[in-house]
N, C-alpha and C positions, 0 to 999 in steps of 0.2 A: 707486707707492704704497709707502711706509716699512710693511716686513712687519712693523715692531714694536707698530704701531698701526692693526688691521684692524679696522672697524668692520662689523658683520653687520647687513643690513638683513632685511625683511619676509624676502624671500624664497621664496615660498609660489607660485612659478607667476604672476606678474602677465602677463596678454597684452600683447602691443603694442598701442598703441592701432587700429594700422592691419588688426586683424583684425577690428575689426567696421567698415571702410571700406566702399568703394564697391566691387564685383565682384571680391570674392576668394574663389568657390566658394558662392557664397550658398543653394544649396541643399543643400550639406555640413555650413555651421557652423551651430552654433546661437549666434544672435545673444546677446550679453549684454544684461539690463534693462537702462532706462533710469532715472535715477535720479526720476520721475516713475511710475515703474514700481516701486522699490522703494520710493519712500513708502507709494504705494497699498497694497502687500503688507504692507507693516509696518502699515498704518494697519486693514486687516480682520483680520491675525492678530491682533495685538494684540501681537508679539514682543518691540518693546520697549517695553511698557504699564510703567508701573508697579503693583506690587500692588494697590495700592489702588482705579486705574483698573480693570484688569481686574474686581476685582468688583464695581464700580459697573456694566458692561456688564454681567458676567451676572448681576446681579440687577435689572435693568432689563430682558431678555428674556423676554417672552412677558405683559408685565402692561400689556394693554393695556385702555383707560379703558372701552371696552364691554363690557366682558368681563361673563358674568353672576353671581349671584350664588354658585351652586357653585364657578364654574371661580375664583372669588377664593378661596373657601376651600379649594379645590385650591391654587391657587399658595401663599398660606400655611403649608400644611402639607409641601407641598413646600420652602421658604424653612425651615422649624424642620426638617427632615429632613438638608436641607443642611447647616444650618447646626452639628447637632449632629453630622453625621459632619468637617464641619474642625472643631470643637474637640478629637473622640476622636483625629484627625491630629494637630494640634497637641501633646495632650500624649502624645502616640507619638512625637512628635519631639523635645518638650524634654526624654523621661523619655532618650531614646536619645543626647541630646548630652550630656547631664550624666554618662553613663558616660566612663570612660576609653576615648581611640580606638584599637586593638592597627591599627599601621601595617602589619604584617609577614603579611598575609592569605598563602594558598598562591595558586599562580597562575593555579588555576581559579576561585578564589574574585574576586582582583581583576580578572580578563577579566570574570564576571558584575555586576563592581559598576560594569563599565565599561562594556559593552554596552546592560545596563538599568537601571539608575539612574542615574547621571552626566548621560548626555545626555538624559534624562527630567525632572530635575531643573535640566540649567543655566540657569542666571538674569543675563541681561546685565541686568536693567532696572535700572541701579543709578549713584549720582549721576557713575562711571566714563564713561557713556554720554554724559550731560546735561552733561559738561565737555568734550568732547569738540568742541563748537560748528561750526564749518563742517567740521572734518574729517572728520567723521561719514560723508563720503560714500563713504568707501574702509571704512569696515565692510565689507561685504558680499565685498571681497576677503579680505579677513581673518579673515574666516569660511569663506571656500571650501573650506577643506583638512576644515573641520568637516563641512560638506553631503556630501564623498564619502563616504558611510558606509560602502562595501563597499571602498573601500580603508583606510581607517580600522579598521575592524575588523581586515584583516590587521596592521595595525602593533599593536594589539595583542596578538593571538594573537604574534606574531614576539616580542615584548620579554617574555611572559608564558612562552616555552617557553624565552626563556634568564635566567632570574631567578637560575642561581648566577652569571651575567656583572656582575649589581646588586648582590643582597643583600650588605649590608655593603662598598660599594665608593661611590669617590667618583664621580660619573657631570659630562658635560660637554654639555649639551643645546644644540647651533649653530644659532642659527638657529631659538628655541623655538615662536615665534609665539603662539598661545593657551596655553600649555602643557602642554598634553595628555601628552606623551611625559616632562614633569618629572616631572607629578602621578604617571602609572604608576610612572615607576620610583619614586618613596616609598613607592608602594606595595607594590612588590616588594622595601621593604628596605633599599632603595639610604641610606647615612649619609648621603652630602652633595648633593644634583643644582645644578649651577651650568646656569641659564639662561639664555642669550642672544639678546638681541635689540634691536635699536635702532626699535623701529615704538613710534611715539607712544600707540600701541592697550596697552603695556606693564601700564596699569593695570586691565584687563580680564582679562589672564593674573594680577594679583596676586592679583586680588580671587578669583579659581577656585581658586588655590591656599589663599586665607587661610579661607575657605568649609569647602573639606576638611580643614584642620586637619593642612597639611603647610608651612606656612612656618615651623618652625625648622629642616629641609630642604631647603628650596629655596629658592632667593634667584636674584634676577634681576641682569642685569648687561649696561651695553650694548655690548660687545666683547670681545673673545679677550683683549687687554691689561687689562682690568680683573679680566677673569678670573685670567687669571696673577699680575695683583700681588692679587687678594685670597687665593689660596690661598700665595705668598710671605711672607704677613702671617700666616699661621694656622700651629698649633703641631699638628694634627691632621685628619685624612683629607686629607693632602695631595696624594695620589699618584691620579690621573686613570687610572680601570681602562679606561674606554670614552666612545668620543666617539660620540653620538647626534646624528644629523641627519637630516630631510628634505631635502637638500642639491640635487637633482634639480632642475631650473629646469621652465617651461613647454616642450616640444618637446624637452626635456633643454637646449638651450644657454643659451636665455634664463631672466636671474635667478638661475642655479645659485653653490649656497654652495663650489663646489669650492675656490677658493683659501682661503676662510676656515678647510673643515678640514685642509689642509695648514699651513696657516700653525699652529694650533692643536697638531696633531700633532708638528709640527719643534720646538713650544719644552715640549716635554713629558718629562718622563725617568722610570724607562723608557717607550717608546713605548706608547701604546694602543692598544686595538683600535679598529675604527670598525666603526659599524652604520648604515647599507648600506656596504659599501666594494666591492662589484664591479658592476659595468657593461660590457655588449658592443653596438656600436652596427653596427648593420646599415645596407644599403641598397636598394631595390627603386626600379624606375619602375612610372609610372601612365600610362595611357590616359583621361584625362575633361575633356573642352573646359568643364565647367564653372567653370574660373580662369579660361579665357580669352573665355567669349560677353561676357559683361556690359564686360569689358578692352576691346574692340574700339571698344566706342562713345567711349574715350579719344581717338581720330585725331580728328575732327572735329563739337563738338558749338557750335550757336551761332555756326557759322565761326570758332571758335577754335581752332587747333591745341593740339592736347593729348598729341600723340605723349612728347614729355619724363616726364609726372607717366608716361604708359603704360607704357616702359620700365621707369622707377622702380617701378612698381609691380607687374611682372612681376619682379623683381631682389631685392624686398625678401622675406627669408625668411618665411612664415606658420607660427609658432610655434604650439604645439598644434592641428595643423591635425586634421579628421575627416574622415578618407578611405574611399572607399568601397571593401568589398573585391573587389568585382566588378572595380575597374578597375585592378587590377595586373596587369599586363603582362609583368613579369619575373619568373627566380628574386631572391632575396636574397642579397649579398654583403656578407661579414664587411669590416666597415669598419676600427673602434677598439677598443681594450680599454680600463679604466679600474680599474686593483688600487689600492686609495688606502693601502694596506698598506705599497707600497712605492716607487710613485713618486714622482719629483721635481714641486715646486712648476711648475720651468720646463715640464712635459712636459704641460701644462695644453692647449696648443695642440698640433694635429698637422699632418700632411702625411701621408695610405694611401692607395695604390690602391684598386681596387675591378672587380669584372668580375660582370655580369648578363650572363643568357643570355634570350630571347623564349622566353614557355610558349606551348603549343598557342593560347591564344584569338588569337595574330599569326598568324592562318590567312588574312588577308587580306593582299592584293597591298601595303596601306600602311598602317599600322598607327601613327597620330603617338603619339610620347612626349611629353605634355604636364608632365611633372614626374617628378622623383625627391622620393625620402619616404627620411627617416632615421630609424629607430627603436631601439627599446633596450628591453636585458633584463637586469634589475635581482635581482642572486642576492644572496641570504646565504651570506656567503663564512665560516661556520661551520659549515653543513652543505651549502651548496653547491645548495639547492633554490631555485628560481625564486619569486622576490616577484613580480614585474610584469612586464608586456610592453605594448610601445606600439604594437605593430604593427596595422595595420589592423583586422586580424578578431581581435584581442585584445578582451576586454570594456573597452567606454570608459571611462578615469579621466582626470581633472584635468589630467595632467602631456600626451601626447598625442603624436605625433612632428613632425617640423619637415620642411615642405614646399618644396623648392625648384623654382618654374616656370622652363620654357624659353621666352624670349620667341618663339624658333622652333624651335617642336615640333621635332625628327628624328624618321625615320621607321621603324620597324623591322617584319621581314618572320619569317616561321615561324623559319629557322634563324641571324636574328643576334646580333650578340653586341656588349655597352656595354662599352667598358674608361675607365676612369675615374678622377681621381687630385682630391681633396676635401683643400683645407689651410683647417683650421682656426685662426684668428686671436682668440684672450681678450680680452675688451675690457679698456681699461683707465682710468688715471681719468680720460685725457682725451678717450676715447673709451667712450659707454655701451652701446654696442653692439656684439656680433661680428663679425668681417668674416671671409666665405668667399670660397674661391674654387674654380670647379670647372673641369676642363681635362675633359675628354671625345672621343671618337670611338665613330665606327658600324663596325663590319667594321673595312675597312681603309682607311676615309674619313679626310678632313680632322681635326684636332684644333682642337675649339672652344674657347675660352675665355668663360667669365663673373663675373663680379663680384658677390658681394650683400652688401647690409648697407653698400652705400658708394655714394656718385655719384663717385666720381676712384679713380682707380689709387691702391691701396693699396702701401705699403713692401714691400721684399723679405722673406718670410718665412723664417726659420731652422731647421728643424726640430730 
């Protein structure tokens, strides 16, 4: 792919589809709706009603035809109650838009306008949606980064404690998706926020930004290259202080914007900061036949051999997978590092060993390893404090760690030891997917080899 012309997609954690398949830990994950499922939900919330509809339902509520003659002039005088407290709202609102907007709040002031009003007040129901037509059905991914609200809140406390990084500074959002992380920084000041993103859903981030009365601010853009030539075109705040991204894929591999902010980073002078820019990827095994009970009935169902989709589907990585913390089996071993500060585009892909030791619970005679788990711990590399963790008995978010099964378990006893060597393969644009590969041994056993993310023997990799 021509790094001159990198186009930034959704990127928000999209699963593979084969995680809500057929027996892969199905008492672990929590299955995603069906899209029969998020009608329904849509259709009793009412989320995305339009105005108008929503108070035809709740002025249709509770007025029913038998009602007696009190409980009607109860409800009427309830209906004039109502109805004069949204007009005292209404002109609370028009007397409050008509003032001038001060952009430049302190940064407890914007975390509170964030917290409690913003997502209290957002309004998709708007004709963004209704154009939208069969697409409509990947809303609901597009919205997921919104639903985590306890990770969401930390991203804003995080960008609210570094507001001299913003205020008066031109900011570069990869990857924007709703635009949550634009709209803050105009709020903390920031002169210019460039948005990126190429999701068709683009007009729903506009209309959030045009609403809070930050679009001479912020302006949307569907690539790192348009990006570059619109501030090449501009005669002021030209110089890119900080590159913002939720850049982190689903399980961290899949989806992840990593080459977009390298690509970003390399044509920028002087160099920016990036926020998140540090990452450490660990690895632990797991102990729990629940990827493999439901797998088994792959050999032979109908008298049809099924061993092939079986393998395959023991092989295929389960990106944010939810594992249980009881069944880790090992210590954790430091895997990867990821400083986007200063590494190379090409260093995207790796090749590291790795060595677990069996904790006390391998008190039995045989003790199968049904999977290793890779997870990661997500710093702010300005003061160096821990954002996230994905590890098992971390609080669950969105992003998740990435599972890899053994099609045959090995078997580990009180005092052994996994030495292990994991090369990581970027996909690329003729390939949409990662390809791993894991080389492993037990004690002083045989060394196995596996393949995921591919059916054929992959190319030699280079580290």
């Amino acid at each position: 792919m021509d790094s001159r012309d990198v186009t930034v997609g959704l990127g928000r954690g999209v699963p593979r589809s084969h995680t809500n398949g057929v027996g892969r830990g199905s008492s672990m994950r929590r299955s995603p709706p069906t899209v029969a499922h998020a009608v329904s939900n849509t259709a009793s919330t009412g989320f995305l009603m339009s105005k108008s509809e929503a108070e035809k339902n709740s002025e249709s509520v509770g007025g029913g035809g038998d009602a007696s003659t009190v409980q009607g002039r109860q409800g009427r005088q309830g209906k004039e109650s109502k109805s004069k407290v949204q007009a005292e709202r209404k002109t609370e609102l028009a007397s409050a838009r008509s003032q001038p907007m001060e952009r430049k709040h302190d940064a407890a002031a914007v975390e509170h306008f964030f917290l409690d009003d913003v997502f209290g007040r957002l309004n998709l129901a708007d004709a963004s949606i209704q154009a939208l037509n069969g697409q409509w059905i990947s809303l609901p991914t597009y919205l997921e980064w919104l639903r985590d609200t306890d990770l969401l809140r930390k991203f804003v406390k995080l960008l609210s404690s570094h507001k001299p990084l913003i205020a008066e500074k031109t900011i570069l959002d990869v990857g924007c998706g709703l635009g949550i992380w634009s709209l803050l920084c105009a709020k903390l000041g920031a002169s210019r926020v460039l948005a990126i993103d190429s999701t068709p859903f683009i007009s729903v981030s506009k209309n959030l930004i045009a609403k809070n009365e930050c679009a001479d601010v912020v302006s949307f853009l569907p690539s790192v290259t348009a990006a570059l030539k619109e501030l090449s075109h501009s005669t002021e705040n030209t110089e890119v202080a900080l590159i913002l991204s939720d850049w982190i894929g689903t399980g961290f591999f899949n989806g992840n914007l990593l080459s977009h902010i390298l690509a970003a980073r390399d044509k920028l002078q002087p160099t920016p900061r990036i926020l998140l820019g540090h990452v450490k990827l660990f690895v632990c095994a797991i102990s729990d036949d629940s990827h493999h009970i439901f797998n088994k009935r792959w050999k032979h169902a109908g008298q049809i051999d099924f061993r092939p989709l079986r393998r395959l589907d023991l092989t295929t990585p389960i990106y944010g997978d939810a594992i249980i913390p009881e069944s880790i089996c090992t210590t954790s071993g430091a895997l990867h590092t990821y400083d986007l500060a200063g590494m190379k585009s090409t260093e995207i892909g790796f090749t590291e060993e790795f060595c677990v030791n069996a904790l006390p619970v391998c008190g039995k005679e045989a003790l199968p390893v049904t999977a290793l788990v890779i997870w990661c711990e997500v710093r702010d590399e300005v003061d160096g404090d821990l954002f996230l963790s994905t590890h098992p008995s971390a609080p669950r978010n969105r992003y998740g760690p990435t599972t890899f099964c053994f099609p045959v378990p090995p078997v580990l006893s009180r005092k052994s030891q996994m030495n292990g060597r994991l090369t990581f393969i970027p996909p690329e644009p003729v390939a949409a997917d990662p390809v791993f590969i894991l080389e492993y041994a037990v004690n002083d056993g045989p060394v196995e080899e596996l393949f995921y993310g591919i059916t054929e023997t992959p190319r030699v990799f280079h580290s």
